[in-house]
N, C-alpha and C positions, 0 to 999 in steps of 0.2 A: 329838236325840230321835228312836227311829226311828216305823213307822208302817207305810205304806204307800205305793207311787209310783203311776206312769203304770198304769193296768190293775188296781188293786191290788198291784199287787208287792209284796212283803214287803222291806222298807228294814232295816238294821241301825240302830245308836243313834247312828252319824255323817250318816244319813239317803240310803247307798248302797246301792244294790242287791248283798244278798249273790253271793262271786264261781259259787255255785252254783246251777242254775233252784230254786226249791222246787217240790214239788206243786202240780199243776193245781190243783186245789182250793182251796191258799191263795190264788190270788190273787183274794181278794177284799177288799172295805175294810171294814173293824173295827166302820165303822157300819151295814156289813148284820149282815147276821145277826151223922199221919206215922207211923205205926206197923203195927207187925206185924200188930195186931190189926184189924179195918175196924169190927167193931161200936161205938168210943166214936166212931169215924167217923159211922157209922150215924145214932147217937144227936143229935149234935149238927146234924144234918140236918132233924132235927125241929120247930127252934127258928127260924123265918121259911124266907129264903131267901138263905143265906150265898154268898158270892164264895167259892169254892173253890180254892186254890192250895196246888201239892204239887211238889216235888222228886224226883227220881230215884228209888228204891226205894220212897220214899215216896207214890210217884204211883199206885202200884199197888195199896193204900187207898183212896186218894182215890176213884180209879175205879172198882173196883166196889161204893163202899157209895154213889157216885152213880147206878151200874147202879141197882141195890135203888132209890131216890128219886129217879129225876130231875126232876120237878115238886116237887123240894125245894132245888134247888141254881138260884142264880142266872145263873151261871159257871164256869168249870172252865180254870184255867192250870196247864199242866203245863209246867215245867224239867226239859229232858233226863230224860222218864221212863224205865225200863226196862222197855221195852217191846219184846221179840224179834219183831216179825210177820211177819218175813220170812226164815225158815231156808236159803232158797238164797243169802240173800247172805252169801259168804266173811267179808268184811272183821266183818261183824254176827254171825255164827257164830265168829270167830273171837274176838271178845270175847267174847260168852257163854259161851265155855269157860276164857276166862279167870276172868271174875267168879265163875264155877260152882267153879273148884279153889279160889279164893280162899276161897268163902265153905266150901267141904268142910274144905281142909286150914291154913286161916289161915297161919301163919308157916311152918309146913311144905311150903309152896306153893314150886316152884320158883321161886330167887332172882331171877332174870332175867322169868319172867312176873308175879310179885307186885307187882316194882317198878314195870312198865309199865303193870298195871291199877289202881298207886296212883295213877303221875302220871294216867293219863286219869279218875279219880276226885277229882283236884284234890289231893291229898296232897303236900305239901312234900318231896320222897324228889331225898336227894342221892346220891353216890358213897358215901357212908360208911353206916354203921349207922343204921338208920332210928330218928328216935328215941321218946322214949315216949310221947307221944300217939297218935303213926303206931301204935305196936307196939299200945295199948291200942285202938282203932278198930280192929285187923285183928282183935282179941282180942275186941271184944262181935259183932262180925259175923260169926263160927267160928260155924255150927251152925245158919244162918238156912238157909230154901229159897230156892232159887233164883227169882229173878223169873219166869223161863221158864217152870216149873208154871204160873203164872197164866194163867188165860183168860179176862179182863173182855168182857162182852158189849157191845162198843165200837157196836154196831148199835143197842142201845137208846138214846144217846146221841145216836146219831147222827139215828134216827128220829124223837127228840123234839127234836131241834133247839136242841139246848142250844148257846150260844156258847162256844167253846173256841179257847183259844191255847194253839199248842207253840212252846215257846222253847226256843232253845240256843245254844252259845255259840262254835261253830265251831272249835272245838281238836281235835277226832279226827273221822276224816270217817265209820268206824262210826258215831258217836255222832246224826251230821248223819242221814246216812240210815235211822237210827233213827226220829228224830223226825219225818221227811219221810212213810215209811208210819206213823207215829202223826197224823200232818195226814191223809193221804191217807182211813184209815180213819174219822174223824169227823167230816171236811169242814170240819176245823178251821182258825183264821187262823194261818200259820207266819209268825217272826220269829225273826233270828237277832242277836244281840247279843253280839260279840266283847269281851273283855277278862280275865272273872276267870275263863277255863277253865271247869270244872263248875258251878262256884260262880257261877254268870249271873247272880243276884238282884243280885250285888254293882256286877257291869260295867257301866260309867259310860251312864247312859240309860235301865238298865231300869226304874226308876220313876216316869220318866215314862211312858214304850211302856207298861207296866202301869196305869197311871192310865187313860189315853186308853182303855185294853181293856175297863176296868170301869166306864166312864163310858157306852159305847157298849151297855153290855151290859145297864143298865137299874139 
């Protein structure tokens, strides 16, 4: 199960300290402190004060219809959002130009780059023809905008001291340092939980580390 260590350290789900420092900021302990569209997001904000958890493209919803209501939301977990904050970093500009042809030119996206922003998207993408689920998944995300447009006003969240976890799953190290200035900018708890790539909900440990987040969090 992971957690936190000595200092707070952020522990993965084997309960080692990930091999990279995280953000100043995460290291504190847990008991301190999905759609295109955000308005059904919105909406459902309205109705008490829900545990908020979002995934990747999808986190980008999440967050700003929590901007909009943050005295509505109890918590807020974000799984490897995409979240660009940081434009001088190569490695993180250099995915975002990938996910960016991806999402412009779908299948038409050169071979060689398509397939590299599938696997880092968790896609099952072998040496052969990718097959039709892959082909259909690249086919409803042709003609989406780019994450990068977004500019969630990560400051209101942060100023109303919402409790936030960013999790990720340590398979692309853009992806890490993604999520390290997505911790940085909300003063959020970071944990990294190795095993099912993108797909971290799945990797052995995250529901507990998720339990312990939402237990602490009120």
């Amino acid at each position: 199960m992971g957690g936190t260590g000595a200092a707070g350290q952020p522990l993965d789900a084997q309960g080692r300290a990930p091999a990279r420092l995280p953000a100043e900021s995460a290291r504190r302990r847990m008991g301190g402190r999905t759609s295109r569209s955000t308005r059904p997001t919105s909406r459902l904000l309205l109705d008490g004060r829900p545990h908020v958890i979002a995934h990747s493209y999808g986190a980008l919803g999440a967050l700003i219809a929590a901007t909009q209501r943050p005295e509505q939301v109890r918590s807020l977990t974000l799984i490897e959002p995409a979240l660009f904050l940081d434009p001088k970093d190569p490695e993180v500009a250099r995915f975002k130009e990938m996910g960016d042809a991806v999402l412009r030119h779908g299948l038409g996206t050169d071979p060689a780059i398509l397939r590299e922003f599938l696997q880092i998207a968790g896609a099952q993408v072998g040496d052969g023809p990718l097959s039709a689920e892959v082909v259909r998944g690249v086919l409803r995300a042709q003609g989406s905008r780019s994450p990068g447009q977004a500019d969630p006003a990560l400051d209101v969240l942060r100023d109303a001291g919402l409790p936030t976890l960013v999790v990720s799953g340590d398979h692309t190290p853009a992806v890490e340092r993604m999520c390290d200035a997505a911790c940085e900018a909300l003063d959020a708890t970071r944990v990294v939980v190795p095993g099912a790539s993108h797909f971290v909900a799945s990797a052995p440990g995250f529901a507990d580390l998720l339990e312990q987040f939402l237990v602490s969090a009120g």
